[in-house]
Every structure is written in structure tokens, then in C-alpha cells.
N, C-alpha and C positions, 0 to 999 in steps of 0.2 A: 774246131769249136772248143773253149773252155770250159771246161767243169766251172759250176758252181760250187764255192766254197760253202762248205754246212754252216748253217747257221747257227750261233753259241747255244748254250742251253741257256732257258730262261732264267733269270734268279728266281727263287720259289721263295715266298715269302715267311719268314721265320714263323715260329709254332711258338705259341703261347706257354710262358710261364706259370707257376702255380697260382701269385700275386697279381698276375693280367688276366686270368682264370678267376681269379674270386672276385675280383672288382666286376669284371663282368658280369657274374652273379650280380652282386651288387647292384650293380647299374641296370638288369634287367628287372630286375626284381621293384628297382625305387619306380621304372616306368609303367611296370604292370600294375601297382599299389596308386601310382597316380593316375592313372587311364582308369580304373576301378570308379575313385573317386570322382573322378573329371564327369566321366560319360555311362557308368552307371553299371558297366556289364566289363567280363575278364577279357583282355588278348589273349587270344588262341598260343596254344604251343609253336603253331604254323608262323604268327606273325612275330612273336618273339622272336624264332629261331632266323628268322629275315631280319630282323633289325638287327640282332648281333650278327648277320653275316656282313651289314653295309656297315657298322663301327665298325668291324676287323678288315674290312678293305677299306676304308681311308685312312686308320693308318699303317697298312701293306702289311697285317696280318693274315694266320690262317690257321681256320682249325677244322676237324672235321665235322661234316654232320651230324654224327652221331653222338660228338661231343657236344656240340651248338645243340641238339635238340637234349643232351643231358640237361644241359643248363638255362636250356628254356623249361624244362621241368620244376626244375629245383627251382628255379625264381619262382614259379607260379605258385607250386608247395608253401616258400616261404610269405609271398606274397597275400597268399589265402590265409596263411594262421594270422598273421598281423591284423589283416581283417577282420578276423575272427575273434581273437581276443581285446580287439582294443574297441572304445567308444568309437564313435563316426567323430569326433572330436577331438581325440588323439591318434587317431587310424587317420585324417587330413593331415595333423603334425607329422606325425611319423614319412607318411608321404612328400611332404613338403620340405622336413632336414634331408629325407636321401637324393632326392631332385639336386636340393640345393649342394649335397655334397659331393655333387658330381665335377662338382667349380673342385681344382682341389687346392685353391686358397681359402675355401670356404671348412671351417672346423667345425665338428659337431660330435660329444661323447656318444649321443644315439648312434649316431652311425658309424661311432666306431666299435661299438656293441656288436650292429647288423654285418661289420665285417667279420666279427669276430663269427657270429651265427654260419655267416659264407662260409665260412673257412673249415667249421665243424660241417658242414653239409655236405661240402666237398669232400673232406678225408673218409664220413661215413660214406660216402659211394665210392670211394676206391678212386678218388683222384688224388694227386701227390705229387710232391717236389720234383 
């Protein structure tokens, strides 16, 4: 009888950069801001931290939970001030450039403000290059 030959290791799917890190932010944050306004009430941390696990596996990233539920925090954080200081008038805009600037032939200096806002969230929690 032959031995079975081990089976390779799996490729393990690369870890996120600082810039694939903030966009994410980003991107959770435009959809928790637009779910606010759409249907009236927050995504949970629980659901956030799900949606950026199924963007990170289509396209064959990975990061840990503990990081995914980082920045499902920090979205909701960011998510809530925007809220909170802008009109229901400009809190729809605001929602509606970061939606749109998820296209990213689509330009918009708001959000590249709100990147910039990412970016400072991220370093104040001790995330980095």
C-alpha cells in the first residue's frame, strides 16, 4: 500500500495593508451612515463586523476579528458623529458621496476628507503602516 502524499499547505490569504485598512473603514462607515438613513436605526457591531468579513473574502483577503470588530467600532464611532453634527439634509449628502465613492472612478473632496478622518482614527488606535 502507498502512503498518501501530504497535502500542500493552503495559500493563506494576504493581511491587509494600512490603505486596505482605512478604506475599509471607509467603506463601513459610508454603509452604516447610509443603512441609518435608509431604515431608521444603527447596524449592530455584529453586522458590520460580517459584512467586512464577506468584502475580505471576495477578494481573498484576511484579517482578524479582533481587528474586523476594531473597525467595526470605529465605523460606527465615525458614523454616529456625522450624524450627529450634520443636518438630516447634509447627513443624506454626506451618506450618499461616501456610497458613491466606493465606485473609485467616482471623485468626491468629502470623502476624501472622510479618508483623511479614517486614517487619523486608525493611527489614534494604534493601527500603522
Amino acid at each position: 500500500m502507498s502512503a498518501i502524499p501530504p497535502r500542500p499547505p493552503a495559500p493563506s490569504a494576504p493581511l491587509l495593508d494600512f490603505d486596505t485598512r482605512k478604506a475599509l473603514l471607509f467603506a463601513l462607515a459610508a454603509e452604516r451612515l447610509s443603512a441609518y438613513y435608509e431604515h431608521g436605526k444603527w447596524m449592530t457591531d455584529a453586522q458590520a463586523a460580517t459584512l467586512a468579513a464577506q468584502w475580505l473574502s471576495r477578494s481573498r483577503l484576511q484579517l482578524a476579528l479582533s481587528e474586523r470588530r476594531l473597525l467595526s467600532e470605529l465605523s460606527d464611532q465615525l458614523a454616529r458623529q456625522l450624524a450627529e453634527t450634520l443636518s438630516r439634509s447634509a447627513g443624506l449628502y454626506a451618506a450618499h458621496e461616501m456610497m458613491e465613492s466606493l465606485d473609485p472612478n467616482y471623485q468626491s473632496a468629502f470623502a476624501h476628507d472622510m479618508l483623511d478622518e479614517c486614517e487619523r482614527l486608525l493611527r489614534e488606535n494604534g493601527v500603522q503602516d
